[in-house]
C-alpha positions as CSV (number, residue, x, y, z in Angstrom):
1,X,14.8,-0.8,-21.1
2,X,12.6,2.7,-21.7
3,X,13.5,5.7,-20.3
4,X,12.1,6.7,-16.9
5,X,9.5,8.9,-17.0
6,X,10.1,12.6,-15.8
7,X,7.5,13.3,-13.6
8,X,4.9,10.3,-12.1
9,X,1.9,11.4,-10.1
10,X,1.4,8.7,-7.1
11,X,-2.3,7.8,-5.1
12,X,-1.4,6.2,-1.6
13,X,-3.9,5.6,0.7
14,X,-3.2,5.3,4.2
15,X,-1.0,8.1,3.7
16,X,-1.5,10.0,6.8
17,X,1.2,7.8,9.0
18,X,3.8,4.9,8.8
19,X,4.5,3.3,5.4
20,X,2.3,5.6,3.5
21,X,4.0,8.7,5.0
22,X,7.9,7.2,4.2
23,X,6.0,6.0,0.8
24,X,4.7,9.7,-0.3
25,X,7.8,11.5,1.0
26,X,10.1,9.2,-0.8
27,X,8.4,9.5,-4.4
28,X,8.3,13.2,-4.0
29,X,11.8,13.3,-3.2
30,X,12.5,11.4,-6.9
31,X,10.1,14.1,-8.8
32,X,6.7,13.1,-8.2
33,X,3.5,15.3,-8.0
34,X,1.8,12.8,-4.7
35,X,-1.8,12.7,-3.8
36,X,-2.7,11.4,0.2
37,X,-5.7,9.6,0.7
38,X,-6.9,8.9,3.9
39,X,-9.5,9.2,6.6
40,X,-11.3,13.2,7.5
41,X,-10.4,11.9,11.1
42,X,-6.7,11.2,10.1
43,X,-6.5,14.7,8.1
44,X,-3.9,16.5,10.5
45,X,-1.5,13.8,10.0
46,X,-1.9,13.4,6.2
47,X,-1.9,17.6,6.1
48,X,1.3,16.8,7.7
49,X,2.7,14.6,5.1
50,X,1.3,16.8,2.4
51,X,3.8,19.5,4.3
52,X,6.4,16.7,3.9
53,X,5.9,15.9,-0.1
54,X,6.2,19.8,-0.5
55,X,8.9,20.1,1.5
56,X,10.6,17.3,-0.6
57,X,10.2,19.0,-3.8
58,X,6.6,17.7,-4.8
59,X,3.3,18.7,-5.0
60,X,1.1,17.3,-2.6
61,X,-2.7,17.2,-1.8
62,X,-4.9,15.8,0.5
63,X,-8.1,13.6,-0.7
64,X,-10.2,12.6,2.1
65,X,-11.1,8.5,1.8
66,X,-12.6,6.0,3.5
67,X,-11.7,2.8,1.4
68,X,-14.7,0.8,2.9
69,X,-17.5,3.5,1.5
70,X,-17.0,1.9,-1.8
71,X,-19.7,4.4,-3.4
72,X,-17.2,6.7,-2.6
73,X,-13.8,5.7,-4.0
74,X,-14.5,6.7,-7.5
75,X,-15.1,10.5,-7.0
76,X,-11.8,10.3,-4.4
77,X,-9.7,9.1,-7.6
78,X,-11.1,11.3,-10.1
79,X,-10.5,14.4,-7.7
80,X,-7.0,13.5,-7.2
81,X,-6.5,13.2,-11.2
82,X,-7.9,16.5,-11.2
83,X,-5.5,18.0,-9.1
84,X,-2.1,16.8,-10.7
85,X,-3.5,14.7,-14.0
86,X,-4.3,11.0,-14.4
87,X,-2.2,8.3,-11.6
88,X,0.7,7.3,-13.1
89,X,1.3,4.8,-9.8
90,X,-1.3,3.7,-7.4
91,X,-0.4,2.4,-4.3
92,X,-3.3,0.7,-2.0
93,X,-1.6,1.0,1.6
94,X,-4.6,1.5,4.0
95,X,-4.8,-1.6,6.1
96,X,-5.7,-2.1,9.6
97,X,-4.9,-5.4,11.7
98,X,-6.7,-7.3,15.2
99,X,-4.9,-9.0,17.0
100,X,-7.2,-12.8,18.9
101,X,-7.2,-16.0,19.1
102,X,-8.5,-17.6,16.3
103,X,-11.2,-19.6,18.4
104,X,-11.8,-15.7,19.7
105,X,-12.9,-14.0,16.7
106,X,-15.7,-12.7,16.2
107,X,-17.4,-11.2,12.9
108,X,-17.4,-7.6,14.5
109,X,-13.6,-8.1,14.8
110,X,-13.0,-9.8,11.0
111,X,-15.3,-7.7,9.1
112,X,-13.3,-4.4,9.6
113,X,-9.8,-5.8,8.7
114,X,-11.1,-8.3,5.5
115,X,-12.9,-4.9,4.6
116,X,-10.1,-2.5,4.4
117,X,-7.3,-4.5,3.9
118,X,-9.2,-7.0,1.1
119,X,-12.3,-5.0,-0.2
120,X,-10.7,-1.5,0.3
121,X,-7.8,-2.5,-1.8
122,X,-10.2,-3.9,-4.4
123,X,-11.7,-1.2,-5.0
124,X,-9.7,1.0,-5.2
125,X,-7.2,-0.5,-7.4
126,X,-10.5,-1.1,-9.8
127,X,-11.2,2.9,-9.5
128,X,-7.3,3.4,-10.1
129,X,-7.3,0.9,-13.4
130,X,-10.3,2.5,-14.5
131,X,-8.2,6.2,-15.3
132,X,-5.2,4.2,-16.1
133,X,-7.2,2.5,-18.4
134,X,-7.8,5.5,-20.7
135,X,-4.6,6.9,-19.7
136,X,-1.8,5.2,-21.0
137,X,-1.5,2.5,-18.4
138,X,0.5,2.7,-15.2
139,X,1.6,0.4,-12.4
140,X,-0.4,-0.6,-8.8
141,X,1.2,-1.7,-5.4
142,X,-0.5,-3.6,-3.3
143,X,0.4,-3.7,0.5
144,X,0.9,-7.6,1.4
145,X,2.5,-8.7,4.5
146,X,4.6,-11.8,4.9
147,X,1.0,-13.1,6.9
148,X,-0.2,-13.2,3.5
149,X,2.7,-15.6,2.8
150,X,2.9,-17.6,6.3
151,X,0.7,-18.6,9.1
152,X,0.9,-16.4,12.0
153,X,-0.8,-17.4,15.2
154,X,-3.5,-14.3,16.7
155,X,-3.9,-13.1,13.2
156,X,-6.9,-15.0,10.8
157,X,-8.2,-12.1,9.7
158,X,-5.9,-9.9,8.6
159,X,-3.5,-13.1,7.5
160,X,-6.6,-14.2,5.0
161,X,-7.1,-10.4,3.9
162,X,-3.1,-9.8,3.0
163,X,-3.6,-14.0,1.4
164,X,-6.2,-12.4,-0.2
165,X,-4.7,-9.7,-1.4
166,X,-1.6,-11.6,-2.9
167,X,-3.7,-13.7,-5.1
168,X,-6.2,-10.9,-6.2
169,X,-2.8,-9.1,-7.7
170,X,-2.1,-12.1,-9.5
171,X,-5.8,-11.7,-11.1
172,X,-6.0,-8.4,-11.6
173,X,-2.5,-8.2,-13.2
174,X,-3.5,-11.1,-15.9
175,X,-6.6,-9.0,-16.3
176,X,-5.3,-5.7,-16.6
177,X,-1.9,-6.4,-19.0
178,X,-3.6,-5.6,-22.0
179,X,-4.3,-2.4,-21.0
180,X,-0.8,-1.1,-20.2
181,X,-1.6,-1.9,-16.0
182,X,0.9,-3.6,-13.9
183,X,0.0,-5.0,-10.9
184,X,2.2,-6.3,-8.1
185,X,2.3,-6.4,-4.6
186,X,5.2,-5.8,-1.6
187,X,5.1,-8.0,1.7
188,X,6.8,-6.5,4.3
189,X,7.8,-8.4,7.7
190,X,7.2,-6.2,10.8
191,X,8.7,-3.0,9.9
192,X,9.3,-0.1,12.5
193,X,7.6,2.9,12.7
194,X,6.2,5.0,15.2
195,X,2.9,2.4,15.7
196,X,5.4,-0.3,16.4
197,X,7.2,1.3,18.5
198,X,4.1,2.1,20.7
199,X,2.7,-1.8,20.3
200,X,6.2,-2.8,21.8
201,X,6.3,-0.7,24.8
202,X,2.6,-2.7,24.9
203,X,4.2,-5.7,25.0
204,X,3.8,-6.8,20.9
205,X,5.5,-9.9,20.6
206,X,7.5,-9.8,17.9
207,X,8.7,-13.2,16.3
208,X,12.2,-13.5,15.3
209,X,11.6,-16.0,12.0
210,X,14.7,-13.7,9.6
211,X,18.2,-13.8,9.2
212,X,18.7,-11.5,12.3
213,X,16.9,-8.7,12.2
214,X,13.7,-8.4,13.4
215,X,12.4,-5.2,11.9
216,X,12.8,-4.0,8.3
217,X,13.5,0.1,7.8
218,X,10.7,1.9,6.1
219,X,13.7,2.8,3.8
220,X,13.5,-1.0,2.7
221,X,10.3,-1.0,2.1
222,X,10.1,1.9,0.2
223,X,13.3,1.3,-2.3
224,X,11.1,-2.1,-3.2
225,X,7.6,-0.1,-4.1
226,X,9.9,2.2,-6.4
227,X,11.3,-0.4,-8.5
228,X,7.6,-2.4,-8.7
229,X,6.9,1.3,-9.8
230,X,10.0,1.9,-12.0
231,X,10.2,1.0,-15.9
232,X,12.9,-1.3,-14.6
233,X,10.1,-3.6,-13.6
234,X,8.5,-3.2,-16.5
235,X,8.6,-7.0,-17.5
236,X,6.7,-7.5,-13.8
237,X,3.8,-7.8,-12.5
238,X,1.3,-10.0,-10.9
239,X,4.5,-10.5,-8.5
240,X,4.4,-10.3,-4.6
241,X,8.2,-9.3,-3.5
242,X,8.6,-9.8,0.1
243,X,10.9,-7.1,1.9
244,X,11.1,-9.9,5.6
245,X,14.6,-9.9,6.1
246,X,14.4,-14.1,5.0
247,X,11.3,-14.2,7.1
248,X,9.4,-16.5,4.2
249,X,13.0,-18.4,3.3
250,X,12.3,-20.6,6.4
């Protein structure tokens, strides 16, 4: 097994809030130099995580990025290599979800979700392997879900976009090995944050289909993205390692 490297710089998109926040506070906590990509409307909260990567012992900057203005991905990446050096670890968290009947859907409520979660994630994992490429190679995490491994009833599109995404890590990691690229993916189960917490006092229904448990810690989730992102994993990729409490054991 190789040493672990020293210092890692880190790309998360959705950084402003929930996973990505735990996510970018976490690696700078272990050493890394974290770059928080998210929307201009979002920007107080991911200035606040920036504050929070600092705080932790990192460097931190703020990229605005909207994953859907694919014209625009490219230049986000290369700014954020700019400010720490080239992306060590990539990981595409930006994801948004709607909530209908299946026989209720209409393509104003799939195209945003397929479009973020799917395309978004595409993209920029393609901008990410690009630097990585010429780089030295690195390692990309995909957000899943465990509706990309299951059926869930109220949720086509975003259960097709996190299917979508599991098999388009599989690709992209045959794709990318030779350059020095792993590419995996982590499906959580529902996982509670500060959104959740507001959906519940909305009246979410939230399954019980684990061992217990209904709600996975960001902690969780986060100890899972730093082994995909360790040299320890450096025998995988093109794997999707649900974090669902036995959720997908059923």
């Amino acid at each position: 097994m190789k040493e672990e490297q020293s210092r890692q710089v880190v790309g998360v998109t959705g950084g402003g809030q929930g996973i990505g926040r735990a996510v970018a506070q976490s690696f700078a906590e272990r050493g890394a130099d974290v770059v928080v990509f998210d929307l201009e409307a979002q920007r107080q909260k991911a200035e606040e995580t920036v504050r929070l990567v600092c705080a932790a012992g990192g460097q931190g900057a703020f990229i605005p990025l909207d994953v859907t203005a694919t014209d625009q991905i490219g230049a986000a990446v290369e700014a954020g290599a700019r400010a720490f050096g080239p992306f060590s670890v990539w990981i595409n968290n930006a994801g948004v979800i709607s909530r209908k009947a299946a026989l209720e859907v209409q393509e104003s409520d799939w195209d945003p979700v397929v479009d973020v979660c799917l395309k978004g994630t595409f993209f920029c994992a393609q901008a990410a392997a690009r630097q990585m490429r010429t780089s030295g190679g690195g390692s990309i995490i995909n957000m899943a879900s465990v509706f990309g491994l299951t059926g869930g009833a109220n949720r086509a599109a975003y259960a097709a976009s996190k299917g979508g995404i599991v098999n388009l890590t599989r690709a992209l990691a045959v794709e990318w090995f030779a350059y020095g690229i792993r590419v995996n993916a982590v499906a959580p189960t529902f996982v509670r944050t500060p959104l959740t917490d507001q959906l519940l006092t909305k009246g979410l229904d939230v399954p019980n289909m684990s061992f217990g448990e209904r709600f996975a810690t960001l902690d969780q989730v986060c100890a899972a993205i730093h082994f995909l992102a360790s040299d320890g994993a450096d025998a995988v990729t093109g794997h999707t390692l649900p974090v669902d409490l036995g959720w997908t054991a059923h």
